[in-house]
Structures are given as structure tokens and as C-alpha cells.
mmCIF entry with sequence, helices, sheets and N, C-alpha, C, O atoms, coordinates in Angstrom:
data_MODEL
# 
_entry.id   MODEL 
# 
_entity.id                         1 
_entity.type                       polymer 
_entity.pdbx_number_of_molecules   1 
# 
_entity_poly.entity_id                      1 
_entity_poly.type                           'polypeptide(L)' 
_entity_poly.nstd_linkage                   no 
_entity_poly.nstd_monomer                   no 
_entity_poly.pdbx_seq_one_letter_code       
;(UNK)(UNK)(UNK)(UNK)(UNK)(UNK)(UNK)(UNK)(UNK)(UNK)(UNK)(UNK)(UNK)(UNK)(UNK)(UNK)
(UNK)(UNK)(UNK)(UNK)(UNK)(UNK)(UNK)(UNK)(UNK)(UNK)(UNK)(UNK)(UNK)(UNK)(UNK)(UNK)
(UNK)(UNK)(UNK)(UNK)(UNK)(UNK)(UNK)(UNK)(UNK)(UNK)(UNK)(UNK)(UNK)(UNK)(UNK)(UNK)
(UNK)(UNK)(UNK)
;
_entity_poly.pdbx_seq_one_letter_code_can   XXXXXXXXXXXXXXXXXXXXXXXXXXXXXXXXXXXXXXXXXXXXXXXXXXX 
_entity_poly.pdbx_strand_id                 A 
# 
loop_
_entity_poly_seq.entity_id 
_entity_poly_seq.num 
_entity_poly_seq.mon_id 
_entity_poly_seq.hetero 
1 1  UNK n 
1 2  UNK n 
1 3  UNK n 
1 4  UNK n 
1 5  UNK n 
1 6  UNK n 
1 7  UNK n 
1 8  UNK n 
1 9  UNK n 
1 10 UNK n 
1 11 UNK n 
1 12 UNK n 
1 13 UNK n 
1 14 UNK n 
1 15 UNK n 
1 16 UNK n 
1 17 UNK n 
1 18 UNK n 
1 19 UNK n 
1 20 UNK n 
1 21 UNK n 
1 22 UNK n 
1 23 UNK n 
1 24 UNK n 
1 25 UNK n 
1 26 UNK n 
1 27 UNK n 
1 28 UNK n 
1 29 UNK n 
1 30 UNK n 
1 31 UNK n 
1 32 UNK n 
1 33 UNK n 
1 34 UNK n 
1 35 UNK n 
1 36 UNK n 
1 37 UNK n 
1 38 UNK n 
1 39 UNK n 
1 40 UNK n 
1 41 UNK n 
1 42 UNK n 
1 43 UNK n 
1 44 UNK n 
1 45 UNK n 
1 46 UNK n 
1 47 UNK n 
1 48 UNK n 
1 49 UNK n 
1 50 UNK n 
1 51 UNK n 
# 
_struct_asym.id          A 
_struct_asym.entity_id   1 
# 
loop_
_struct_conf.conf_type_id 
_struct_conf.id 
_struct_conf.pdbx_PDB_helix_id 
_struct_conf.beg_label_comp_id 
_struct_conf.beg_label_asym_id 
_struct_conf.beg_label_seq_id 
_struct_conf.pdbx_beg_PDB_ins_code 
_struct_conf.end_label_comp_id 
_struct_conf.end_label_asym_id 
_struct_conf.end_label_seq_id 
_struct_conf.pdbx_end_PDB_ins_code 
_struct_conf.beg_auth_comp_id 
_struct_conf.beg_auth_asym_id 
_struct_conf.beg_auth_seq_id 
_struct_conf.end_auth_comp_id 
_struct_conf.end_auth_asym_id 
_struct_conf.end_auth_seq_id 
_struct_conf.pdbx_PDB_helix_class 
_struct_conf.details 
_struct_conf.pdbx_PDB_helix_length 
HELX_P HELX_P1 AA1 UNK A 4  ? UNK A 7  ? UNK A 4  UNK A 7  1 ? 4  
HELX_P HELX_P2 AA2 UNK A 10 ? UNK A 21 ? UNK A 10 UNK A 21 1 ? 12 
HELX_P HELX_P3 AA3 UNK A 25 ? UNK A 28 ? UNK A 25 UNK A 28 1 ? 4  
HELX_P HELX_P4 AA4 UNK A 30 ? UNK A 47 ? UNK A 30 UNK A 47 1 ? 18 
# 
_struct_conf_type.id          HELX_P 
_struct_conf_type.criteria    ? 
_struct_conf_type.reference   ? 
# 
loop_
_atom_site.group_PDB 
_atom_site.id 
_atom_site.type_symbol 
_atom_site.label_atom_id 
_atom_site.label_alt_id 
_atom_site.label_comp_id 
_atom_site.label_asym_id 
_atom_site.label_entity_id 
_atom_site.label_seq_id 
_atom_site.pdbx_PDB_ins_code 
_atom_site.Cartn_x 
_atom_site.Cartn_y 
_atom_site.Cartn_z 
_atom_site.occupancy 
_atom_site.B_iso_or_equiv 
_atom_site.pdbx_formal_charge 
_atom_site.auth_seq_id 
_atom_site.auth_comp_id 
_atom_site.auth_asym_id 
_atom_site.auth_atom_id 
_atom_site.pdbx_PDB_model_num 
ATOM 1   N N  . UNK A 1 1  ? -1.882  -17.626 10.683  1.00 0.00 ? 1  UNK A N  1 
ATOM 2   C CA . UNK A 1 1  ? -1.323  -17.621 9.346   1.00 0.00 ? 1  UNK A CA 1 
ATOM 3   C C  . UNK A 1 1  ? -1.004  -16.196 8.896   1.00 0.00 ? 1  UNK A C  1 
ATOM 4   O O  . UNK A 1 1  ? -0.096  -15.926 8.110   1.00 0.00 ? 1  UNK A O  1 
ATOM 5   N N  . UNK A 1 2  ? -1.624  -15.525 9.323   1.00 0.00 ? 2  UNK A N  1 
ATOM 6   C CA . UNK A 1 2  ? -1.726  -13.789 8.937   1.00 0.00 ? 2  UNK A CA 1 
ATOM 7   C C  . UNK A 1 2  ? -0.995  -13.242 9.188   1.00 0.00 ? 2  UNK A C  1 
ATOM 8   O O  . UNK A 1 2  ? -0.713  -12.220 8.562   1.00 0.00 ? 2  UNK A O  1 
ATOM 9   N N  . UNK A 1 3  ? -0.108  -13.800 10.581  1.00 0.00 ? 3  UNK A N  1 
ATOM 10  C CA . UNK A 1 3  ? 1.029   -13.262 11.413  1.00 0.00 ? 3  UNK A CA 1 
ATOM 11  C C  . UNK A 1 3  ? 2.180   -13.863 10.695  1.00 0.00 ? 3  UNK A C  1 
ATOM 12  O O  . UNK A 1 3  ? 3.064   -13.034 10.482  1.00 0.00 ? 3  UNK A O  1 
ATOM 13  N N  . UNK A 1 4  ? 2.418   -14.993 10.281  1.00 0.00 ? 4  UNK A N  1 
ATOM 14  C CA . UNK A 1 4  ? 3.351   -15.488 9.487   1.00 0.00 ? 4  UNK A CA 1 
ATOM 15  C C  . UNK A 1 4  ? 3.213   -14.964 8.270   1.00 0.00 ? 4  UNK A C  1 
ATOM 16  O O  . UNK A 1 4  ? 4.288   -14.749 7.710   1.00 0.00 ? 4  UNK A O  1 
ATOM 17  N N  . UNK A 1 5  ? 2.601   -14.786 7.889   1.00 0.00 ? 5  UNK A N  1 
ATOM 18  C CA . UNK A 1 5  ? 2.726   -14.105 5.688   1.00 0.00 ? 5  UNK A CA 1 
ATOM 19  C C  . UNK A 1 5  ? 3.400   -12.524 6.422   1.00 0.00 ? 5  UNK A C  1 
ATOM 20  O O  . UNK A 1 5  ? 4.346   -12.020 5.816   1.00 0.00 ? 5  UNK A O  1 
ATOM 21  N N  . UNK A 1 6  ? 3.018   -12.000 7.362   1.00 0.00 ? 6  UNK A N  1 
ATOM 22  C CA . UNK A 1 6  ? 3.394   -10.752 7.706   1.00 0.00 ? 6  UNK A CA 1 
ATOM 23  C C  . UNK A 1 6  ? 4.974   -10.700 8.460   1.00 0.00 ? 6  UNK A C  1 
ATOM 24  O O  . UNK A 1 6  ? 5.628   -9.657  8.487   1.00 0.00 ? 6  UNK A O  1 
ATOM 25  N N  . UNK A 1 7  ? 5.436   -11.933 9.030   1.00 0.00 ? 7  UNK A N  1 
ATOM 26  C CA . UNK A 1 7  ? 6.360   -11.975 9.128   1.00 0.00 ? 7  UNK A CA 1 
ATOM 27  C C  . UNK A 1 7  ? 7.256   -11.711 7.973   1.00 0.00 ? 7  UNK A C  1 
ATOM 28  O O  . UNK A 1 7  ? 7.803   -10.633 7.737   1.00 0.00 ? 7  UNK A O  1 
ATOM 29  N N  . UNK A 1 8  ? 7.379   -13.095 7.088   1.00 0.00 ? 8  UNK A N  1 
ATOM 30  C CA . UNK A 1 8  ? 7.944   -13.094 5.733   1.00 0.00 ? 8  UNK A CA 1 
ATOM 31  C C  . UNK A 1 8  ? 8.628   -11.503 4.973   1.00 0.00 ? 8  UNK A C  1 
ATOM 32  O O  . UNK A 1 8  ? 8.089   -10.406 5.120   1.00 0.00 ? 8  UNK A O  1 
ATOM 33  N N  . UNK A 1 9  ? 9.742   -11.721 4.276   1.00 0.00 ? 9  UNK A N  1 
ATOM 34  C CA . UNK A 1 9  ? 10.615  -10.209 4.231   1.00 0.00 ? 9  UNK A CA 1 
ATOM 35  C C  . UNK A 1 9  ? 9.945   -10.010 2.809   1.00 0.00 ? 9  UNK A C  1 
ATOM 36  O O  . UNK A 1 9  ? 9.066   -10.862 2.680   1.00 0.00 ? 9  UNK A O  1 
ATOM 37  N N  . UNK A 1 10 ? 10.052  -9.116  1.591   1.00 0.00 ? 10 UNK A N  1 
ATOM 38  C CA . UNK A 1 10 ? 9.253   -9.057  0.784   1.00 0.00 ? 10 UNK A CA 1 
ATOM 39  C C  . UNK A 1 10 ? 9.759   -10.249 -0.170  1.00 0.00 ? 10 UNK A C  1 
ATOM 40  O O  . UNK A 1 10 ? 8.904   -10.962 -0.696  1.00 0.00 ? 10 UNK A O  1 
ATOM 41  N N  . UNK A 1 11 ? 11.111  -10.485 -0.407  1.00 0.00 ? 11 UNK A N  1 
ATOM 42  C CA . UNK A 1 11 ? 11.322  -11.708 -1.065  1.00 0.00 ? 11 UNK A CA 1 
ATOM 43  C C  . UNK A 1 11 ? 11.181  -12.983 -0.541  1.00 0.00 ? 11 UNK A C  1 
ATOM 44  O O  . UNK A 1 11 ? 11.262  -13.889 -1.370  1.00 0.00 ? 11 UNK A O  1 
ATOM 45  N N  . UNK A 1 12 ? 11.001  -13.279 0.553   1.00 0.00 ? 12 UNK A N  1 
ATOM 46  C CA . UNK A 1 12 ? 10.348  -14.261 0.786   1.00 0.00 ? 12 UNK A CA 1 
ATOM 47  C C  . UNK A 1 12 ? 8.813   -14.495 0.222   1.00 0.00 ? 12 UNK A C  1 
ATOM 48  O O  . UNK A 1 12 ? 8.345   -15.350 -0.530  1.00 0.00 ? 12 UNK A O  1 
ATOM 49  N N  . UNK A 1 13 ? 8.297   -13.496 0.831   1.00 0.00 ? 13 UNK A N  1 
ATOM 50  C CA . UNK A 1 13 ? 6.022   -13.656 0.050   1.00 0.00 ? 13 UNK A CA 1 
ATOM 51  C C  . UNK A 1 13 ? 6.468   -13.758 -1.381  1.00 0.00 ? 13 UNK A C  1 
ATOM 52  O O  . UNK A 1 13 ? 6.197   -14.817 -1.947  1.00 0.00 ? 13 UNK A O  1 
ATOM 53  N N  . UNK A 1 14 ? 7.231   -12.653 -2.192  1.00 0.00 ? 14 UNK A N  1 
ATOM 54  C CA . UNK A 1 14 ? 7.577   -13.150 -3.333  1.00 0.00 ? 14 UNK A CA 1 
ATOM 55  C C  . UNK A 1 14 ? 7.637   -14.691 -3.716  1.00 0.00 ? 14 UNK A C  1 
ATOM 56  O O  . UNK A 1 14 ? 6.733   -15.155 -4.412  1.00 0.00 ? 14 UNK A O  1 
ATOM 57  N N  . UNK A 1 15 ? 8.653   -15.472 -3.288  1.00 0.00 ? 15 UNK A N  1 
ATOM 58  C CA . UNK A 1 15 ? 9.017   -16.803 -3.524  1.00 0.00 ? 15 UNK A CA 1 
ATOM 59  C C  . UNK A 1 15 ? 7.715   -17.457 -3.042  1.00 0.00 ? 15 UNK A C  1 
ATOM 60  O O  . UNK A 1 15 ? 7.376   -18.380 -3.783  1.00 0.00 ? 15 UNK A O  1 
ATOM 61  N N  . UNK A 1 16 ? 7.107   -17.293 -2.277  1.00 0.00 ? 16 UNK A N  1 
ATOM 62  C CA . UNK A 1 16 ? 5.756   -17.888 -2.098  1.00 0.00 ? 16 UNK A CA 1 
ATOM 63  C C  . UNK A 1 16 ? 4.912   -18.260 -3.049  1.00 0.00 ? 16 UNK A C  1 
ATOM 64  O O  . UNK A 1 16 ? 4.577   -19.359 -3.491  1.00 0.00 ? 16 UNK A O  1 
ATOM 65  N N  . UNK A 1 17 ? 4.498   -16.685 -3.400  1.00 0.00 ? 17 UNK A N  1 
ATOM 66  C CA . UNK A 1 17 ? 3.347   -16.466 -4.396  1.00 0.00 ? 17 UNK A CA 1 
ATOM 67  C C  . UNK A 1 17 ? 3.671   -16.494 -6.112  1.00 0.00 ? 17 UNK A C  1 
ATOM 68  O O  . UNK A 1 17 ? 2.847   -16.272 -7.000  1.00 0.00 ? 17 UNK A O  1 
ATOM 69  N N  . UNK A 1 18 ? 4.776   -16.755 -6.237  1.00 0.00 ? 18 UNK A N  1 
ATOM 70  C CA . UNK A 1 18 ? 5.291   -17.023 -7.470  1.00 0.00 ? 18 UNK A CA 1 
ATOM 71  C C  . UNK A 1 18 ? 4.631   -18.057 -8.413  1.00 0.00 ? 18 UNK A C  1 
ATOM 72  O O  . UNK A 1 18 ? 4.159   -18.023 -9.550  1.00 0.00 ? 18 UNK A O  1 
ATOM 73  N N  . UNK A 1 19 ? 4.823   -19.112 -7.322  1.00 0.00 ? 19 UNK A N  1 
ATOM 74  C CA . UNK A 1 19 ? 4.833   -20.491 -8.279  1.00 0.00 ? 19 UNK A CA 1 
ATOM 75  C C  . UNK A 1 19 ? 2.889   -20.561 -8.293  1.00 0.00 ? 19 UNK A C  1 
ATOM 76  O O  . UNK A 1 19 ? 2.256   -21.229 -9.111  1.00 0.00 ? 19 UNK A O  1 
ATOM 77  N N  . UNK A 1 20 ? 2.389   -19.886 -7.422  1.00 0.00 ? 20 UNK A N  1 
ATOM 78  C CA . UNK A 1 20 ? 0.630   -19.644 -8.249  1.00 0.00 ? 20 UNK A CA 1 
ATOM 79  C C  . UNK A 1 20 ? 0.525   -19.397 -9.031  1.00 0.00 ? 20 UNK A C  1 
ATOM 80  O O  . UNK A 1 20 ? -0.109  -20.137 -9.783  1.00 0.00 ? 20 UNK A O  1 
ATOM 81  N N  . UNK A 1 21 ? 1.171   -17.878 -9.624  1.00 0.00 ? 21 UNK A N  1 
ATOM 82  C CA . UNK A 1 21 ? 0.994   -17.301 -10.634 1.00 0.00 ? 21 UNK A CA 1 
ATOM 83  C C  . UNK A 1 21 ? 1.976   -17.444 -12.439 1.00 0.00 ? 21 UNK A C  1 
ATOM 84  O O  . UNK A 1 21 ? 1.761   -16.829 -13.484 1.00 0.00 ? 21 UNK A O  1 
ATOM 85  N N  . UNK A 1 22 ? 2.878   -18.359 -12.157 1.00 0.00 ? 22 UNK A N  1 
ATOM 86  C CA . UNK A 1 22 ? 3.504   -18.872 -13.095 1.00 0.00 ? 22 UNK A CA 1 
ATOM 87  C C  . UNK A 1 22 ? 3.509   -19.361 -14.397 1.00 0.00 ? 22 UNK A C  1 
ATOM 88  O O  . UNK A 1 22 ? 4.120   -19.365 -15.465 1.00 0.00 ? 22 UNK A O  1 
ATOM 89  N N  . UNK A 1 23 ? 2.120   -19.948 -13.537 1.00 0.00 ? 23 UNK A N  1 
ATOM 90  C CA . UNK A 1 23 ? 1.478   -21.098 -14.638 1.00 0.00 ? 23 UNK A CA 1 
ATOM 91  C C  . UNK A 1 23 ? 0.423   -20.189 -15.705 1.00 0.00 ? 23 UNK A C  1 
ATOM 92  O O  . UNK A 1 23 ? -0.093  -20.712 -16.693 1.00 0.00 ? 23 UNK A O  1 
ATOM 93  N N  . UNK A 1 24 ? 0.226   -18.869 -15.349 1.00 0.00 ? 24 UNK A N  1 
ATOM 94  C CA . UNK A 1 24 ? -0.556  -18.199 -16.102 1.00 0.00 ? 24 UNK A CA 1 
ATOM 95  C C  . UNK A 1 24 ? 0.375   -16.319 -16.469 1.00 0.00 ? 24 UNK A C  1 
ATOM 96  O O  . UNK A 1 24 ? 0.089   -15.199 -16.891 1.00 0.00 ? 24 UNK A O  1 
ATOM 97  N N  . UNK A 1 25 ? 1.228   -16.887 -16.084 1.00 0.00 ? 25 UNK A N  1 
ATOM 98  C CA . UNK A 1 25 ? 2.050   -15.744 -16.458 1.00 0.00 ? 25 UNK A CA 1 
ATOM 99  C C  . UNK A 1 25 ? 1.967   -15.056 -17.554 1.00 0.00 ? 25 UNK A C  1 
ATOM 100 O O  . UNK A 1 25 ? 1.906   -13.827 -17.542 1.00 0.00 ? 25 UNK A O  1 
ATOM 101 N N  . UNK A 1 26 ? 1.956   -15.741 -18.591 1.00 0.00 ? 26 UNK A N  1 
ATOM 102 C CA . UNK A 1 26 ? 2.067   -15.455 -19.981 1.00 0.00 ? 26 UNK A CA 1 
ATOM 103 C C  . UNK A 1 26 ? 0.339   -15.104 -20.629 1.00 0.00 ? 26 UNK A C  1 
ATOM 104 O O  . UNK A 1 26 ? 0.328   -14.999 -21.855 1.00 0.00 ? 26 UNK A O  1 
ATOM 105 N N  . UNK A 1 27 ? -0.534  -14.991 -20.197 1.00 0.00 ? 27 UNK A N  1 
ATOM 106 C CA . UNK A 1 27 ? -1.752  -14.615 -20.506 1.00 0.00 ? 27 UNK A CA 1 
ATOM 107 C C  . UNK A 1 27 ? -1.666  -13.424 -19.520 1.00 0.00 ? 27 UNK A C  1 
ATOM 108 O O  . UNK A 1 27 ? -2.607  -12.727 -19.901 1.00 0.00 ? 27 UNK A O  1 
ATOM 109 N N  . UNK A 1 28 ? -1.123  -12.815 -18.532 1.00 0.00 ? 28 UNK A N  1 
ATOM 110 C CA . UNK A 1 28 ? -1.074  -11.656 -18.108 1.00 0.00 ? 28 UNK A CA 1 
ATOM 111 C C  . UNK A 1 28 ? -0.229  -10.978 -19.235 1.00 0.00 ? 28 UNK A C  1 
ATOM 112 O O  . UNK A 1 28 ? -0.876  -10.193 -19.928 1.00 0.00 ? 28 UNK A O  1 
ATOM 113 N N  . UNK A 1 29 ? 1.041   -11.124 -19.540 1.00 0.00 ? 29 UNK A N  1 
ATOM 114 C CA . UNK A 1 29 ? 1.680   -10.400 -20.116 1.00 0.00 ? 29 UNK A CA 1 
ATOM 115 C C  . UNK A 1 29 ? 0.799   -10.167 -21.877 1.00 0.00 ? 29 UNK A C  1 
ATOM 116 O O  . UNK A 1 29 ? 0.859   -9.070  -22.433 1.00 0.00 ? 29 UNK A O  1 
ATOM 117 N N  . UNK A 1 30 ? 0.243   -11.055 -22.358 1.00 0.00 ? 30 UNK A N  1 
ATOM 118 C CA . UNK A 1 30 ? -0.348  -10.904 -23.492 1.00 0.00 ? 30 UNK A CA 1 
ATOM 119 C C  . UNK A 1 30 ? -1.785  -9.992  -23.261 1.00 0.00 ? 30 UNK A C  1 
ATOM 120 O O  . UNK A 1 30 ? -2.070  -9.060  -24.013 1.00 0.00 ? 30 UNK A O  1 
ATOM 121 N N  . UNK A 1 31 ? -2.504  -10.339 -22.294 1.00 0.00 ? 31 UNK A N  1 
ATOM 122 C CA . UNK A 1 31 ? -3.507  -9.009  -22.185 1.00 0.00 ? 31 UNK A CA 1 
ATOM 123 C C  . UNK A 1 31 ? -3.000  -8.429  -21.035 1.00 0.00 ? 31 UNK A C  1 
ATOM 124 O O  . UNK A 1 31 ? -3.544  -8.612  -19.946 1.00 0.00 ? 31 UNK A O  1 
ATOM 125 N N  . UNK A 1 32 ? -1.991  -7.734  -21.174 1.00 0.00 ? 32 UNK A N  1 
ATOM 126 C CA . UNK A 1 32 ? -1.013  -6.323  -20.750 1.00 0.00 ? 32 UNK A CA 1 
ATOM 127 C C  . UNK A 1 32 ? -0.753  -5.974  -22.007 1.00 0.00 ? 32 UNK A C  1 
ATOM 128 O O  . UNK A 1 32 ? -1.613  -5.208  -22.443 1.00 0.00 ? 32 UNK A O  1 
ATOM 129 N N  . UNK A 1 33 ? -0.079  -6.180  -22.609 1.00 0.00 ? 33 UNK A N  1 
ATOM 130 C CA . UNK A 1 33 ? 0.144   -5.762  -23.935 1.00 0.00 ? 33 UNK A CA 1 
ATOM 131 C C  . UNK A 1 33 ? -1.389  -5.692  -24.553 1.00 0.00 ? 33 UNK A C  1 
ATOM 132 O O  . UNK A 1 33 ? -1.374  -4.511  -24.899 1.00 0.00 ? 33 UNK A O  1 
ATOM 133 N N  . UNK A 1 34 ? -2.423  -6.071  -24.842 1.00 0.00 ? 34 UNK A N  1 
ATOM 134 C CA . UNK A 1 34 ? -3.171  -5.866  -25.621 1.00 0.00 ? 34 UNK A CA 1 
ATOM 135 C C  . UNK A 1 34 ? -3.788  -4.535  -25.236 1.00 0.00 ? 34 UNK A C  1 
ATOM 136 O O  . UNK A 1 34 ? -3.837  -3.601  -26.037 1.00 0.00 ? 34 UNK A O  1 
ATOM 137 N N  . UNK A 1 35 ? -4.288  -4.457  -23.915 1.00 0.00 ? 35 UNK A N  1 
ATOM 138 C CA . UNK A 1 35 ? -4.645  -3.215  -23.185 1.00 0.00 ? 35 UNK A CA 1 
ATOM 139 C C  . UNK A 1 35 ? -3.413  -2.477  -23.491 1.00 0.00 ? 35 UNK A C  1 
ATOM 140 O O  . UNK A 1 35 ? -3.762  -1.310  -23.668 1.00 0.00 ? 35 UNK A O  1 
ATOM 141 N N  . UNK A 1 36 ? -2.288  -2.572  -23.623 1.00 0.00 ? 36 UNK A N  1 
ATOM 142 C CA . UNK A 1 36 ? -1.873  -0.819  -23.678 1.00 0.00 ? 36 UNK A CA 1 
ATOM 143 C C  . UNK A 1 36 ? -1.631  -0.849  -25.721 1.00 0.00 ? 36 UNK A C  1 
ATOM 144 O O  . UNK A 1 36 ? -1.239  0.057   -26.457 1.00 0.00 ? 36 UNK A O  1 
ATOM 145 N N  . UNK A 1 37 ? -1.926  -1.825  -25.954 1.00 0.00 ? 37 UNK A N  1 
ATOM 146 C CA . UNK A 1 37 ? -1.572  -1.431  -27.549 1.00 0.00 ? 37 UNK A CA 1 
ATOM 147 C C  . UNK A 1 37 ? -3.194  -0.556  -28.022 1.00 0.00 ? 37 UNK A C  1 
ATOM 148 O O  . UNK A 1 37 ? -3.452  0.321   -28.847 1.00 0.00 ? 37 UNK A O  1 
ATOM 149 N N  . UNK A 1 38 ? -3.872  -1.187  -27.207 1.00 0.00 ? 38 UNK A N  1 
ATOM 150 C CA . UNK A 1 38 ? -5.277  -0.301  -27.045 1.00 0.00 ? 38 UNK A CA 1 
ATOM 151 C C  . UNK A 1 38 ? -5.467  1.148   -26.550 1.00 0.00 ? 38 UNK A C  1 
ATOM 152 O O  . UNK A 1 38 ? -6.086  2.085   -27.055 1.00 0.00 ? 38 UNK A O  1 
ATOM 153 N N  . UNK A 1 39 ? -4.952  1.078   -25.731 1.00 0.00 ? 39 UNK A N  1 
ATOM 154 C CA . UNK A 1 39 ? -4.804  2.365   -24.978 1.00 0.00 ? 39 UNK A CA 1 
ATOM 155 C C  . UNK A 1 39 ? -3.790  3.377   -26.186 1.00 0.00 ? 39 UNK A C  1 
ATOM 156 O O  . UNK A 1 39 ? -3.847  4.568   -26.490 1.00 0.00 ? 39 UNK A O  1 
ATOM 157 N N  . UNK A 1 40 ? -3.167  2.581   -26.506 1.00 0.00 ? 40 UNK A N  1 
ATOM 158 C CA . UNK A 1 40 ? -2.009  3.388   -27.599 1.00 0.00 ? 40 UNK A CA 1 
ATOM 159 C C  . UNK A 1 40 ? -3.161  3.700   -28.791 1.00 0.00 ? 40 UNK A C  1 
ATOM 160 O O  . UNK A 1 40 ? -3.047  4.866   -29.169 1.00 0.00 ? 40 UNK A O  1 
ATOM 161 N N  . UNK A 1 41 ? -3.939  3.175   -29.293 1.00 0.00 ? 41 UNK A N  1 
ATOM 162 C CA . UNK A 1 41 ? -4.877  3.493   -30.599 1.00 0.00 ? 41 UNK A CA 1 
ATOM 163 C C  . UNK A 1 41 ? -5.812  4.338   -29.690 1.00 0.00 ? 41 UNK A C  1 
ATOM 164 O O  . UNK A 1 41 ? -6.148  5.428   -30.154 1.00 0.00 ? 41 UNK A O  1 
ATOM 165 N N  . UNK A 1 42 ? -6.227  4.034   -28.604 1.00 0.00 ? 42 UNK A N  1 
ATOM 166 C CA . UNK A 1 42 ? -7.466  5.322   -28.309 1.00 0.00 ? 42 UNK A CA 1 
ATOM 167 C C  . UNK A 1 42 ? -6.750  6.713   -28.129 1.00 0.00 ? 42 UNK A C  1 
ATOM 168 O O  . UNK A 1 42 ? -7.436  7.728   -28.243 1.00 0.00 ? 42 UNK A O  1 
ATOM 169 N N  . UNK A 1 43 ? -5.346  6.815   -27.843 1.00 0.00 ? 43 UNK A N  1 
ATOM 170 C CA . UNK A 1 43 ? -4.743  7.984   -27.796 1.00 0.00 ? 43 UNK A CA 1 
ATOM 171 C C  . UNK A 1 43 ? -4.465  8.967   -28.987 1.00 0.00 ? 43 UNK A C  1 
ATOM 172 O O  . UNK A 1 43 ? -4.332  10.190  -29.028 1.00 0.00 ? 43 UNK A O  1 
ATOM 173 N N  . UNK A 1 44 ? -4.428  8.004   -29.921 1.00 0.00 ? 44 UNK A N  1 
ATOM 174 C CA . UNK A 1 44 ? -3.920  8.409   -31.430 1.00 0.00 ? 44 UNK A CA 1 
ATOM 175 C C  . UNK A 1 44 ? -5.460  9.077   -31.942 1.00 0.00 ? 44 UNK A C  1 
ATOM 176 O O  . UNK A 1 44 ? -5.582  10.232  -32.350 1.00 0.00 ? 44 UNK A O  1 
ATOM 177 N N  . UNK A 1 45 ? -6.527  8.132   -31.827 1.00 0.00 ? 45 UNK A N  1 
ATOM 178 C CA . UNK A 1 45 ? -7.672  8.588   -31.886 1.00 0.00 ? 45 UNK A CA 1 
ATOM 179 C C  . UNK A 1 45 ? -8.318  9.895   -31.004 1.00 0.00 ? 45 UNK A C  1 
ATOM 180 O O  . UNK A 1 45 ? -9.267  10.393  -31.611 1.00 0.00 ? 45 UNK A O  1 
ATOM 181 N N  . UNK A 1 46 ? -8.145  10.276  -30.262 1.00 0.00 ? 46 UNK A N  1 
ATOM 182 C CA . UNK A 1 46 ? -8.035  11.060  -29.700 1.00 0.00 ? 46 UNK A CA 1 
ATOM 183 C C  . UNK A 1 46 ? -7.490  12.670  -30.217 1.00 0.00 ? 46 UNK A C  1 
ATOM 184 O O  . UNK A 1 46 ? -7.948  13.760  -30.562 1.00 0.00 ? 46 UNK A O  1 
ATOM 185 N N  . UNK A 1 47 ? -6.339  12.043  -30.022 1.00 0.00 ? 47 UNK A N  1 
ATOM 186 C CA . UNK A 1 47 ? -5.217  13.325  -30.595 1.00 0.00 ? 47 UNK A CA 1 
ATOM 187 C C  . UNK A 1 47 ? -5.270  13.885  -32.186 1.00 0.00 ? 47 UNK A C  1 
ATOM 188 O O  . UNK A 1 47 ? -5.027  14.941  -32.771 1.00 0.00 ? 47 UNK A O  1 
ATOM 189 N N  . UNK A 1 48 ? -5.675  12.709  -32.481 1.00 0.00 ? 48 UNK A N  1 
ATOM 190 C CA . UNK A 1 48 ? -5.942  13.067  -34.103 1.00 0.00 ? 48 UNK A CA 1 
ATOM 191 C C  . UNK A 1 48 ? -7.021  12.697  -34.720 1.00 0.00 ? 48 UNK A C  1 
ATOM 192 O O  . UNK A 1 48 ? -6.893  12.353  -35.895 1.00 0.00 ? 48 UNK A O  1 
ATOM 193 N N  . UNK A 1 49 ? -8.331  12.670  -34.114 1.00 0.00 ? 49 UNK A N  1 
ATOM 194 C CA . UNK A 1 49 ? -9.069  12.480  -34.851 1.00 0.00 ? 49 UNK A CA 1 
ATOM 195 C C  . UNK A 1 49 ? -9.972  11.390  -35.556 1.00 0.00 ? 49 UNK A C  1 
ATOM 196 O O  . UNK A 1 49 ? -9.201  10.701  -36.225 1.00 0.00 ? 49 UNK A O  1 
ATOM 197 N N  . UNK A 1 50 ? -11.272 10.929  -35.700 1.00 0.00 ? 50 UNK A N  1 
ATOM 198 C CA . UNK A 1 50 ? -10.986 9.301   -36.442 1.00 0.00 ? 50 UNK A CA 1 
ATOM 199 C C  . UNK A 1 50 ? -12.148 9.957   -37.739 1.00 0.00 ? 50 UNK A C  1 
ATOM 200 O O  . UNK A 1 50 ? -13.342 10.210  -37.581 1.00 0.00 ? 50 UNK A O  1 
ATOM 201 N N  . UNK A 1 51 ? -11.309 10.107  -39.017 1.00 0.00 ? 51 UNK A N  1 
ATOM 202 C CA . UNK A 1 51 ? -12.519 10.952  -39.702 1.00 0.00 ? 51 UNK A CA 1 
ATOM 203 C C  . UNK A 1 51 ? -12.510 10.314  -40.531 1.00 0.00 ? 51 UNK A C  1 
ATOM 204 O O  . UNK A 1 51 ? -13.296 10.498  -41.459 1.00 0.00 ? 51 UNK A O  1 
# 
């Protein structure tokens, strides 16, 4: 099996592994965004201060 996924060109494993991750797509992209809107307030905090 190892030799075949390694065959596969990168859009092929793409089209593979897609339809796993599909179904939860949208809870990646929402804590992606939460982590960097976070990351965006610890920077501000940072740079300026939290007084």
C-alpha cells in the first residue's frame, strides 16, 4: 500500500485525502482563524502593553 500512495502524483493523494477531511473542513478553518485572531491580540499586547 505504501508503494502505491507513493506512486500517486501530488494531485492524485490530494483527491484521495480530500473527501476525509471535508466533512470537518470548516472547524479547521474556524479554529485557524481563532488562533491567529489570538495570536493578533497577544501581539498588540505585547507591543503595547496591557495596563
Amino acid at each position: 500500500m505504501a508503494e502505491r500512495m507513493q506512486a500517486l502524483s501530488s494531485e492524485e493523494f490530494q483527491d484521495l485525502l480530500r473527501p476525509a477531511f471535508q466533512e470537518d473542513e470548516w472547524i479547521l478553518i474556524v479554529v485557524g482563524g481563532f488562533l491567529g485572531a489570538m495570536a493578533g491580540v497577544g501581539q498588540l499586547l505585547f507591543m503595547f502593553g496591557a495596563a
